[in-house]
C-alpha positions in Angstrom: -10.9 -25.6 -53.5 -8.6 -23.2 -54.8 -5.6 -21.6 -52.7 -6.1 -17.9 -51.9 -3.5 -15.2 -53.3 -0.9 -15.1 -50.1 -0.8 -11.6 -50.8 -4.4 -11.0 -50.0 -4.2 -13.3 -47.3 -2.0 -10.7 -45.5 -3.5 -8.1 -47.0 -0.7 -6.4 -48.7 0.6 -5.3 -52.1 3.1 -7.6 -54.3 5.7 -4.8 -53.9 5.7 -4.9 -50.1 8.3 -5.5 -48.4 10.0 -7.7 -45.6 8.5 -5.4 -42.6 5.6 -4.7 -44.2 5.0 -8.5 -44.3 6.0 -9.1 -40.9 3.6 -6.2 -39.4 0.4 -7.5 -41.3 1.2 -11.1 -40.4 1.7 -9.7 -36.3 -1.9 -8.2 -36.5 -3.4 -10.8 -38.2 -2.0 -13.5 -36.1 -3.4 -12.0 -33.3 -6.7 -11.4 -34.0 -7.3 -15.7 -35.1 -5.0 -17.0 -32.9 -6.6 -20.3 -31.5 -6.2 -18.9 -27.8 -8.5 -15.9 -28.6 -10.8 -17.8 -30.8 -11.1 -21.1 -28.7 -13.7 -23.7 -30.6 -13.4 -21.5 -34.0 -12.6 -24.1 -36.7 -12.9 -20.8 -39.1 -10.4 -19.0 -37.3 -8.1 -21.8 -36.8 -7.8 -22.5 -40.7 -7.2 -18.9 -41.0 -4.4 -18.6 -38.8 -3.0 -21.3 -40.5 -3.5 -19.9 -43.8 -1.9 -16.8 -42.2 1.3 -18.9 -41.3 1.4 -20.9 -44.8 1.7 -17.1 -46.7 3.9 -15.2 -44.2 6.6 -18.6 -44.0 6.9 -18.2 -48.1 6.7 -14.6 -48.6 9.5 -14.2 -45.8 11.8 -16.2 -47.6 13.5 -14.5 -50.5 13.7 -17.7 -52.4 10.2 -18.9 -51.6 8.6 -15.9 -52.9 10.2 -15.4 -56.5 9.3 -18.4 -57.0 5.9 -18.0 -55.4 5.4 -14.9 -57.8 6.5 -17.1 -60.9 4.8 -19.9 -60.5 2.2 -19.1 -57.8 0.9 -22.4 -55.7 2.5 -24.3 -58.4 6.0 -23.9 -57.4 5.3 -25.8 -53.9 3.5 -28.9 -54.7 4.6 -32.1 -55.8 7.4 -32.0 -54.0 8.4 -28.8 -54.8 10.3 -26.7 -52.1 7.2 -25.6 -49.6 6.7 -29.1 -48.6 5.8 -30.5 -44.7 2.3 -30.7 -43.1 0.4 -27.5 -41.3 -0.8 -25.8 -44.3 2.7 -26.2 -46.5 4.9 -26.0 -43.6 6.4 -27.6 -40.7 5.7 -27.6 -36.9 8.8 -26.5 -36.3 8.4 -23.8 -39.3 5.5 -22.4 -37.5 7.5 -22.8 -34.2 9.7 -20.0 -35.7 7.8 -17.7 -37.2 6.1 -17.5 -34.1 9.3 -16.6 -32.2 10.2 -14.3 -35.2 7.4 -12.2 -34.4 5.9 -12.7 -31.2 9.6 -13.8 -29.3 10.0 -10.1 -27.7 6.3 -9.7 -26.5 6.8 -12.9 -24.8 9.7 -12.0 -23.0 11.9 -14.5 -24.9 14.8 -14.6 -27.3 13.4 -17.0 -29.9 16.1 -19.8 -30.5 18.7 -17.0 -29.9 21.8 -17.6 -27.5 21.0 -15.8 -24.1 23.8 -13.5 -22.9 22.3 -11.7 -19.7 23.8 -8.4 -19.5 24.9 -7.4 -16.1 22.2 -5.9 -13.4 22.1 -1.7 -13.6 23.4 -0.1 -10.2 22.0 2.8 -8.4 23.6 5.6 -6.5 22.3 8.1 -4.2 24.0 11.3 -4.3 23.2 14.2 -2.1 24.4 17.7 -3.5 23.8 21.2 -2.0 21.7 23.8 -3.3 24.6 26.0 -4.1 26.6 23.3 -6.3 22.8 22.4 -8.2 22.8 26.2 -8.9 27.1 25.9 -10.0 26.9 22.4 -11.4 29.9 20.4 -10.1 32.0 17.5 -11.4 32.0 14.9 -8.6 34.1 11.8 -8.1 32.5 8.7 -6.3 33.7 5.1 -5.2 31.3 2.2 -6.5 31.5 -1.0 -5.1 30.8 -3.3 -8.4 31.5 -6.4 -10.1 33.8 -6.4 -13.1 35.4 -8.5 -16.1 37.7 -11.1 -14.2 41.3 -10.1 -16.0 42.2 -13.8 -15.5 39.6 -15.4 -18.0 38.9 -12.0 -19.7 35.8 -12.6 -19.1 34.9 -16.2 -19.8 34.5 -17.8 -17.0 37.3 -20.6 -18.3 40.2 -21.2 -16.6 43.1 -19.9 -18.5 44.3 -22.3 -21.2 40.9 -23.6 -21.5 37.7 -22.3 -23.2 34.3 -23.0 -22.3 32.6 -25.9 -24.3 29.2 -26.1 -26.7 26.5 -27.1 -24.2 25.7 -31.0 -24.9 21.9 -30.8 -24.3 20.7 -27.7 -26.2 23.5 -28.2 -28.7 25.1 -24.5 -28.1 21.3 -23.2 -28.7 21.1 -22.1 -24.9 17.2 -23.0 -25.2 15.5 -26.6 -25.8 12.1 -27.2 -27.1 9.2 -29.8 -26.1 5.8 -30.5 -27.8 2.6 -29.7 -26.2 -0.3 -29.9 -28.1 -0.7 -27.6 -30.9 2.4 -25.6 -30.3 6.0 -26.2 -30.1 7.2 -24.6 -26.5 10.9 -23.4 -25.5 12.4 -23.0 -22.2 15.7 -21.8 -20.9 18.1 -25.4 -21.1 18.7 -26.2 -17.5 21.7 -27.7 -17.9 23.9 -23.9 -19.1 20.6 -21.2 -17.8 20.3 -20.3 -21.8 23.6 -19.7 -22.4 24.7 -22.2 -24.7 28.2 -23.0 -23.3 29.4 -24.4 -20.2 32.5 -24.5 -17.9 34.3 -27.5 -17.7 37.7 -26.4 -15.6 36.5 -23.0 -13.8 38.7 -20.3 -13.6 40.3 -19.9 -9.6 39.9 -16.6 -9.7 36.3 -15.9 -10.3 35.3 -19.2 -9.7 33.4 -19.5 -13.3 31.5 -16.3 -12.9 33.8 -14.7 -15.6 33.4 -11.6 -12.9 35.0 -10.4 -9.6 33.9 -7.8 -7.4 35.8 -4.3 -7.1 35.7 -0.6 -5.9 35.7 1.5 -8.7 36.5 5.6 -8.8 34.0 7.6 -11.4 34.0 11.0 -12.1 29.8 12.4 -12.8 29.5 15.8 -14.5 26.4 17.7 -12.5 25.2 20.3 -15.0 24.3 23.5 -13.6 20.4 23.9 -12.9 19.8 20.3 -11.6 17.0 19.3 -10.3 16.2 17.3 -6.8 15.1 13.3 -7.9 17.1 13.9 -11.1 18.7 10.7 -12.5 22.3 10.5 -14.5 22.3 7.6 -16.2 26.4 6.3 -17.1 26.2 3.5 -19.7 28.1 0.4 -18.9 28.8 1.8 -15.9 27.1 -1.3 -14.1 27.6 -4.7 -13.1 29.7 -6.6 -15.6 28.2 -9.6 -17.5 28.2 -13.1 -16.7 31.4 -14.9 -18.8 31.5 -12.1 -21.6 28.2 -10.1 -21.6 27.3 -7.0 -21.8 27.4 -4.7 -18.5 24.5 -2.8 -17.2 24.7 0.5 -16.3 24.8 2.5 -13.5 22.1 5.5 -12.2 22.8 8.1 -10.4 19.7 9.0 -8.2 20.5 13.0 -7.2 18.6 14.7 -4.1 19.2 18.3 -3.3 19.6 19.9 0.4 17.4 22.0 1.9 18.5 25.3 2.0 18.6 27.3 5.3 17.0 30.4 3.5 16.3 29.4 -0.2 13.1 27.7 -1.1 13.1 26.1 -4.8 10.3 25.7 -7.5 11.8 24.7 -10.6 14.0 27.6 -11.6 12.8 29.8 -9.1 13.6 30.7 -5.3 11.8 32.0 -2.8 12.9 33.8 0.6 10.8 34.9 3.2 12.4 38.1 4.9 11.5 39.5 8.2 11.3 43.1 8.6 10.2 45.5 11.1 6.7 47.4 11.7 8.5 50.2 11.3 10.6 49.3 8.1 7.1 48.5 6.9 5.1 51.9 7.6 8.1 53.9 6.2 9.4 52.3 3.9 13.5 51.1 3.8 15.7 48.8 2.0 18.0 45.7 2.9 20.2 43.4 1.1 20.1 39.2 0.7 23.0 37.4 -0.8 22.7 35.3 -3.9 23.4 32.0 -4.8 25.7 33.5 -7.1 27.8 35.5 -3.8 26.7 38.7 -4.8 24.3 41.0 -2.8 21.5 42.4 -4.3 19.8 45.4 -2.6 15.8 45.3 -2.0 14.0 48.6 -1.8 10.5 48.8 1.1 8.2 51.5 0.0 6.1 53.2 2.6 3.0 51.3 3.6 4.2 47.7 2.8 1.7 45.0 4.1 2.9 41.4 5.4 3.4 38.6 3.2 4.3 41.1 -0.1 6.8 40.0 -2.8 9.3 41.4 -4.5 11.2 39.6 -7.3 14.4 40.0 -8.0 14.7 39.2 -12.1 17.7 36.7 -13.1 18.4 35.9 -9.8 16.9 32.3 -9.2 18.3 28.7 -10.7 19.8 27.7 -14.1 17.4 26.5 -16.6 19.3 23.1 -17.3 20.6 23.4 -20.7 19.4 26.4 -21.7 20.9 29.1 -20.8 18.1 31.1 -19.4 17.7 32.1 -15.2 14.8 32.1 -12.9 13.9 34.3 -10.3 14.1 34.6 -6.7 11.2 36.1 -4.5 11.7 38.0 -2.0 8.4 37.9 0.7 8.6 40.3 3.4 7.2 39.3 7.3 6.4 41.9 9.1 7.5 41.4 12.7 5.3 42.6 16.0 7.7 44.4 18.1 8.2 42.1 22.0 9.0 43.4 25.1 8.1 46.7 25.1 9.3 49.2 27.7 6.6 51.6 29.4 7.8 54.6 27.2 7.4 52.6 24.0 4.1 51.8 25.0 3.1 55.4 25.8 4.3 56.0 22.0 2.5 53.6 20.4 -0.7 54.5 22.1 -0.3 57.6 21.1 0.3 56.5 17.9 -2.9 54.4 17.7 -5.4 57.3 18.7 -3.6 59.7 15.8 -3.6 56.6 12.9 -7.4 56.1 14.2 -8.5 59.4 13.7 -6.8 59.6 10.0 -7.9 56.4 9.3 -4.0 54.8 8.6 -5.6 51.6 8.3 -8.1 51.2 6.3 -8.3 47.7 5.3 -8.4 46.8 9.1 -11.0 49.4 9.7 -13.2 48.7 6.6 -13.4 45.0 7.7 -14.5 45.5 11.2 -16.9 47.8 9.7 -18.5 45.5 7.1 -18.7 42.6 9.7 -20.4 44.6 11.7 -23.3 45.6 9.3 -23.4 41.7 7.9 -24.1 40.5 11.2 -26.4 43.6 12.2 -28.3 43.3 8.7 -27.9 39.6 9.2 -29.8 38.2 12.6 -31.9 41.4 13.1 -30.4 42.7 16.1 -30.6 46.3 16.9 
């Protein structure tokens, strides 16, 4: 039985190219690999069929030759060669890795080099620096390059040495079954290299702990449970790697009479019954240390706002303010004297009569004939 067209065995045009080839060959893989298709002769040949086509098309080489000569160019010895469908286990093994290595949470047959762990911070800031932004210096306890090895983990003089059981490869590979597996080589944790004379100073780690001083820009506007991120600003790597970096975890105060949401503030503002029924004005500082001036007008009820445009939080970046709320509390006056009494009593039988409060009077009134019209009761 004739060979299929590689090219329609992926699915693709002639003209396509390398990642083209590698994303048609990732889907199709998937959908007849043996593990999702278990007892499925017809699937099984296809994956292999799959691998056979994606293994020459990949390589440069392979694939003029494949589009001059077709099947031709690979059989009698030609340069395909090797069992499992025109190539090798261990051709399969890597292709495999090639494509599936990152979903798998492995490097292929790539030298590991752990970068270094990321740090966190926790910084607390007051409202008033969020609203400013600030530039703040802090102390991190953290591990850096060893000056002594300069990182390798070698004493100085001496260099570390390829790894004698994964050959420098910082993986090794056993058969099971179908598939070729890797792990981690034991004897160097993946890194291909080991330490034959440790250095004294960091005792192989290539690293040494130490306090470091940073400086962390807080842009104005800056909200609580933001998080700076400072690249490379983390743990240093093991003999040579990469560092992480470090995160800056930022929580705001509370404010003694500032509530926030998002670029807006809120203050609640007690005032007097009497600053309420004739109306007034006060001032409230400002975030910014200025005082802004709020005007009462007669007949304010409890719990009304007033906002005060421009006068809340940064917008982070861009250049634009919130606002900040004013709610007014109206305050029942304590500890009256006899006299004040006698006023306000006074007061109450005149407001009655001309019907000053109206919302209080209209409720009363419409409870009354609910209930009346309600149960029947005369």
């Amino acid at each position: 039985m004739a060979k299929a067209d590689f090219y329609e065995t992926l699915g693709v045009d002639r003209s396509a190219d390398e990642a083209a080839l590698k994303s048609a060959y990732r889907k199709l893989a998937m959908k007849f690999h043996p593990d999702k298709n278990p007892g499925d002769e017809d699937a099984e040949a296809k994956f292999k069929e799959l691998g056979e086509a994606y293994e020459t098309l990949k390589d440069p080489q392979k694939r003029a030759a494949y589009d001059r000569f077709g099947h031709a160019a690979f059989e009698n010895g030609g340069m395909g060669g090797g069992g499992f469908g025109g190539f090798g286990q261990s051709g399969f093994t890597d292709i495999f890795e090639d494509i599936f290595g990152d979903m798998m949470g492995g490097r292929g047959r790539r030298q590991a080099r752990e970068r270094g762990a990321d740090l966190r911070y926790n910084m607390e800031i007051a409202l008033e620096e969020a609203y400013k932004g600030k530039t703040a210096q802090i102390r991190v306890p953290t591990s850096i390059a060893c000056d002594a090895c300069e990182g390798s983990g070698a004493k100085p003089g001496t260099q570390p040495v390829t790894c004698a059981t994964c050959k420098g490869a910082g993986r090794v590979r056993a058969s099971q079954g179908f598939f070729s597996i890797e792990r981690t080589c034991p004897t160097c944790h993946g890194k291909g290299q080991t330490i034959v004379d440790p250095c004294p100073k960091c005792s192989g780690q290539g690293r040494v702990t130490q306090e470091r001083q940073l400086s962390v820009n807080i842009p104005a506007g800056i909200e609580d449970g933001t998080r700076i991120r400072l690249a490379g600003e983390g743990e240093a790597g093991m003999r040579g790697a990469p560092p992480g970096d470090l995160y800056i975890f930022l929580s705001v105060k509370p404010h003694e009479f500032f509530q926030r949401d998002g670029a807006d503030l809120f203050c609640k503002v007690p005032i007097s019954m009497t600053t309420a029924a004739l109306g007034g004005q006060f001032e409230v500082g400002t975030l910014d240390g200025a005082q802004t001036r709020v005007k009462i007008p007669e007949g304010t009820q409890n719990g009304k706002q007033f906002r005060l445009r421009g006068k809340g939080m940064p917008v982070l970046r861009q250049g634009q303010m919130g606002d900040l709320y004013i709610q007014v509390s109206v305050e029942t006056p304590q500890n009256l004297t006899r006299r004040q009494r006698e006023l306000l009593k006074e007061f109450e039988d005149i407001a009655t009569r001309e019907n000053n409060s109206p919302q209080s009077s209209g409720f009363f009134a419409r409870m009354k004939d609910f209930f009346d019209l309600g149960d029947g009761r005369e």
